[in-house]
N, C-alpha and C positions, 0 to 999 in steps of 0.2 A: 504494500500500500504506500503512495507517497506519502511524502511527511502531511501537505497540507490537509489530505483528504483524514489523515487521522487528527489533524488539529480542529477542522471544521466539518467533518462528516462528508461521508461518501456523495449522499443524497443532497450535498450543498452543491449543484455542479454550477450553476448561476453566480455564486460566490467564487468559485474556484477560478470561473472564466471572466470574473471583475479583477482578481489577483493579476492576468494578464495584461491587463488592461490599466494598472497599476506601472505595470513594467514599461507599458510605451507611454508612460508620464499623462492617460486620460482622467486617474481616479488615486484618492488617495487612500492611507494605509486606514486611515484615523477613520475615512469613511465609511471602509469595508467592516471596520471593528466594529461600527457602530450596526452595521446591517445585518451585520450575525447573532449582536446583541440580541436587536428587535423583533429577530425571526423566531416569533412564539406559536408558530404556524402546529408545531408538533405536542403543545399543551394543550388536553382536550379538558374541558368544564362537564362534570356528567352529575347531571341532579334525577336523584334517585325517588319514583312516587309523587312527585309535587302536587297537591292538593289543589293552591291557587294559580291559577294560567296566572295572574298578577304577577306572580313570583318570576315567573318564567320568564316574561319580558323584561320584568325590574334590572334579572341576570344576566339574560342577552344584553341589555344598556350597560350596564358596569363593567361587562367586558370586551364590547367594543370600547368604551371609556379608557380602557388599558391595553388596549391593541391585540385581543385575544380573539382568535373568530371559532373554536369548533366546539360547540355543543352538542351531546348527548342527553337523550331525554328517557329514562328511564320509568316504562309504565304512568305516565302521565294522566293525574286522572279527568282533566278536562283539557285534551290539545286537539286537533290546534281551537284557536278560541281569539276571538275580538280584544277582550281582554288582555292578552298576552301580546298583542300587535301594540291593540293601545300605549302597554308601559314599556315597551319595546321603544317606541320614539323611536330612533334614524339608526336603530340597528337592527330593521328588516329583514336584511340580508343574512343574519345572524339565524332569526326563524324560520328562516327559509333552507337553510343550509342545515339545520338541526338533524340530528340523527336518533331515529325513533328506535327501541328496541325495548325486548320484554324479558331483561332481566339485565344486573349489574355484571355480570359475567359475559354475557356477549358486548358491553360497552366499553370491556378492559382486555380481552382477551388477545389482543397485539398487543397491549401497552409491558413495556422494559420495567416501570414506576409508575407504583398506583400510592396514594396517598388520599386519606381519609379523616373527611371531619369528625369530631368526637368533642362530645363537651363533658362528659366524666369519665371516669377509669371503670374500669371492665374485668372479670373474675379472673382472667387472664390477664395479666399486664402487656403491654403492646410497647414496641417502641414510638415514641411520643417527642415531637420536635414542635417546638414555635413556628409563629408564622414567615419570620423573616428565614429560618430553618428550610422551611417549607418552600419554600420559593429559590433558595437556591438551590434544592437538590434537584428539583422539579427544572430550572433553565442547566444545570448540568448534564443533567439525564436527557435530555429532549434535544444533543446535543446529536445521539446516535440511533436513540429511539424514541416512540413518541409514548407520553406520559401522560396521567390522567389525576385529577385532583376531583374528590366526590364527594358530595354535600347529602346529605339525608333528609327523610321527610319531617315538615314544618312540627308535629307534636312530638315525632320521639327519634328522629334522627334516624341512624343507620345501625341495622340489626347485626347482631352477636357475628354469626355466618357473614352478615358482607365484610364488616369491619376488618374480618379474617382474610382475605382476599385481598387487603391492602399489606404493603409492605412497612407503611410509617400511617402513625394517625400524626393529627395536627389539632393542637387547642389554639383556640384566641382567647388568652387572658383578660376578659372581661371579669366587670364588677360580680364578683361574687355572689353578692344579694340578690343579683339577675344578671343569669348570666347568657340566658336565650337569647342568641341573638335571629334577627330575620332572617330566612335564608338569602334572598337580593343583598342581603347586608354581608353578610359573610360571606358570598363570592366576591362584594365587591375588595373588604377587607385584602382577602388573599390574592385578587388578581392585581393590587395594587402593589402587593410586596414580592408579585412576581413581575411586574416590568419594575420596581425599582432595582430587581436583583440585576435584572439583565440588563440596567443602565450603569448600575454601579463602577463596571470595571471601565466603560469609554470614558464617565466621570470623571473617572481618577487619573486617566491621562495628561502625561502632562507631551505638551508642542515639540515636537524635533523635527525642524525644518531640516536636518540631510535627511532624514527619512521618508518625508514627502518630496524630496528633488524630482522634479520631472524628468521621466526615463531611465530613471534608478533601476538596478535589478533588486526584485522585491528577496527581502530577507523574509522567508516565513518564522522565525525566531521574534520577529514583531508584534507576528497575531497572538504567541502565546502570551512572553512579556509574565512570566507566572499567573494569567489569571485561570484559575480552577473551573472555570467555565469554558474553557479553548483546550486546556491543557489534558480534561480526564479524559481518555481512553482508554479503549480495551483491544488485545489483540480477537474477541470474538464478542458477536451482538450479546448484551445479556438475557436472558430467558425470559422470555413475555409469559402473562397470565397463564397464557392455554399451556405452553410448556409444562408449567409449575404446578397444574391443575394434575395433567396426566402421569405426572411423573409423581405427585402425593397417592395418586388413587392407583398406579403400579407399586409404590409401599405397601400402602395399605394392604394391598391383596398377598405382598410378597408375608409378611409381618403374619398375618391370620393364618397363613399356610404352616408360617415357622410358632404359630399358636403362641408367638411373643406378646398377642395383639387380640383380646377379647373384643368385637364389636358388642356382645350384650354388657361387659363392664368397661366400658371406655378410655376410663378416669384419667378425661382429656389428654391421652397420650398424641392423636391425629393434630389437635391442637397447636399444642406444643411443638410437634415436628415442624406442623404449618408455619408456628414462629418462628423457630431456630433457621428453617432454610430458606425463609423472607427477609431474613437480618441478613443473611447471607448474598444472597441475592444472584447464586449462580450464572453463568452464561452458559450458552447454547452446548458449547461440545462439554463441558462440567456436567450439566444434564443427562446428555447421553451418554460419558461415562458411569453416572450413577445406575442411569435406565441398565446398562449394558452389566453393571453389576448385579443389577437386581435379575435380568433376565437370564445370567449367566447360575445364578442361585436359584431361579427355577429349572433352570435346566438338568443340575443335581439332583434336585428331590425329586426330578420325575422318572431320574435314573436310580433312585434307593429303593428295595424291594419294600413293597409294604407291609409285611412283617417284619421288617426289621426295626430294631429299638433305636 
């Protein structure tokens, strides 16, 4: 892979061919930083059940408001709907572009990073990041995959089971006393601490005029420049939803064979694992390594006689 393509993503080819473009002195370095910044094309908003189309519009405005365009609509229980146009105002194109589906696992199952709102702690402890947190793993991650941030329904949020399905939840530190906030309000919260993540590092630049000379050979050691949002790579994609799904429920099966793994006494062992390998957060051929252990461990016990102890 060249360098650039692992500094700004395969799927950047628009960006790669402005870098050229750089070199015959048309564009500058400062510029490109800032366009890779802004490119939040791969952060999708997925609101789970929404109750109010109100809601729904309120969300599509707050993050056109912050330069966000892909919504997922999860089970909706009044779409599409006037209402949701209404508090939509001039981001139209936002509900229009929505993507309908009937359940929170078909609205993540490509995504690399899922992260989930949560306004209390849960029987299981989850790893749990602030919102400025939240926003920067979310413009890191969305650097090579596309990532998703999921808001829950307006009385009681998002269930045990989906929760689980996210890799990081996310609390906004509100007032204690009340600490509910509106769902329009908390996407717009978090969509604002994810374009200020992705501004931050063009922010902090400071002017080097040899570096904008016109007709310069471009240095890609520029774009990185240490910021963690250019610089994390991986030598392979990380494992999206669907990966991590099928590769728990190949456990599972392997685990109950090896009678390690009661499904009638559970005592959230499936859980637990769900944790540990979401902190982890495998890539694709780490996957199939494990898959290939596990199928290689079926393979054994279909070779052991079954009278034998």
């Amino acid at each position: 892979m060249h360098r650039c393509e692992k500094i700004i993503g395969r799927n950047n080819s628009a960006i790669i061919a402005r870098l050229k473009a750089h070199s015959a002195g048309r564009i500058s370095i400062k510029s490109i930083k800032q366009e890779v910044a802004l490119d939040l094309q791969r952060i999708r908003i997925v609101l789970v059940a929404t109750s109010h189309p109100g809601n729904i519009g309120a969300a599509a405005r707050a993050m056109k408001n912050m330069g966000l365009a892909s919504l997922y609509l999860v089970n909706p229980k009044d779409y599409p709907s006037g209402v949701a146009l209404g508090r939509a105002a001039s981001a139209l194109d936002i509900l229009d572009n929505a993507v309908v589906v009937d359940s929170l696992e078909s609205a993540i199952l490509d995504c690399g990073l899922v992260i989930g709102t949560s306004a209390r702690s849960r029987s299981i402890p989850w790893p749990v990041v602030d919102p400025e947190e939240c926003a920067e793993k979310l413009v890191t991650a969305s650097r090579q995959n596309d990532v998703a941030l999921v808001f829950g329904r307006e009385d009681r949020g998002l269930s045990n089971e989906e929760l689980q399905l996210c890799h990081f939840h996310v609390q906004i530190p509100a007032n204690e006393n009340y600490s509910s906030l509106n769902v329009a309000a908390a996407v717009m919260v978090l969509c604002y601490e994810i374009r200020k993540a992705a501004l931050d590092y063009s922010d902090s630049e400071t002017d080097n005029p040899e570096s904008e000379a016109p007709g310069k050979q471009t240095d890609l050691s520029e774009l990185d420049n240490g910021d963690e949002s250019l610089t994390e790579f991986w030598d392979q994609p990380l494992s999206t939803v669907e990966d991590m799904e099928r590769f728990l429920e190949h456990l599972e099966k392997v685990l109950i064979r090896l009678e390690f793994h009661d499904p009638e006494i559970p005592r959230q062992l499936m859980p637990r694992l769900r944790r540990l390998y979401s902190r982890i957060r495998p890539d694709k051929m780490e996957i199939n390594i494990l898959r290939g252990i596990l199928s290689s461990t079926e393979y054994q016990l279909d070779k052991k006689p079954k009278n034998q102890d």
